[in-house]
N, C-alpha and C positions, 0 to 999 in steps of 0.2 A: 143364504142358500148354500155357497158356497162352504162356509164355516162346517156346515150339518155333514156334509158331503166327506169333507174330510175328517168328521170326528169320528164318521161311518167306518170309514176304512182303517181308521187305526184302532176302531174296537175291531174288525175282524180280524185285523194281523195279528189284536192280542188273543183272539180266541184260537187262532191255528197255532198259536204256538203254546195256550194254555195244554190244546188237543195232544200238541208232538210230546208235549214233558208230562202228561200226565190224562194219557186216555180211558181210563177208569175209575168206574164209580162202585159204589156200593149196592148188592144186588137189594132191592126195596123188601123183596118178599121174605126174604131169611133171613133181611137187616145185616146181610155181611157173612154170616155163620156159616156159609153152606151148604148148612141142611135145615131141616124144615120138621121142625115135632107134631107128633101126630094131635090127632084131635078126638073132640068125644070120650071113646071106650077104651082106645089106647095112645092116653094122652104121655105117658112117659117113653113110648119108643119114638125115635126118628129115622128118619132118610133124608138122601141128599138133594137138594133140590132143585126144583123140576125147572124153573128159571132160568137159573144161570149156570146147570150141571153140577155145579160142588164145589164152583170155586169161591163163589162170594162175594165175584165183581163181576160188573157189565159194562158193556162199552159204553161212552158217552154218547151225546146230539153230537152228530158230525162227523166220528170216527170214521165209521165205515165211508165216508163220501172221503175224505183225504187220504184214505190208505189203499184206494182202489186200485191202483198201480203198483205199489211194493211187492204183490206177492203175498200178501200176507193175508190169514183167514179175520 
C-alpha cells in the first residue's frame, strides 16, 4: 500500500513540473494553425479561431490550478 502511495507522488511531482517546462498544448480545433477554414460555400476563406484566439495553443490539465498565485492570466 505503501509502495502505491509513493509511486502516486512522484508521478505528481513529475506532472508539476512537466506543467512548469511546458504548459501548452496544441489547440485541437485548428490542429495548432490558428485559424480555422471556412466550410460549405466559402471553403477557401478562413479566420482565426474561435478556441484558442489565434494562437494555436491551449493551456494544459492543471495549468491554471498551479499558476493561480503568479499573477498570471
Amino acid at each position: 500500500m505503501g509502495f502505491i502511495v509513493i509511486i502516486g507522488i512522484i508521478f505528481l511531482i513529475g506532472y508539476y513540473l512537466s506543467l512548469k517546462a511546458h504548459p501548452f498544448t496544441k489547440c485541437k480545433h485548428c490542429n495548432g494553425r490558428g485559424r480555422f477554414n471556412g466550410t460549405g460555400l466559402y471553403s477557401y476563406a478562413h479566420g482565426r479561431c474561435r478556441k484558442c484566439g489565434g494562437n494555436g495553443r491551449k493551456d494544459r490539465f492543471g495549468v491554471r490550478f498551479i499558476n493561480r498565485g503568479d499573477g498570471r492570466s
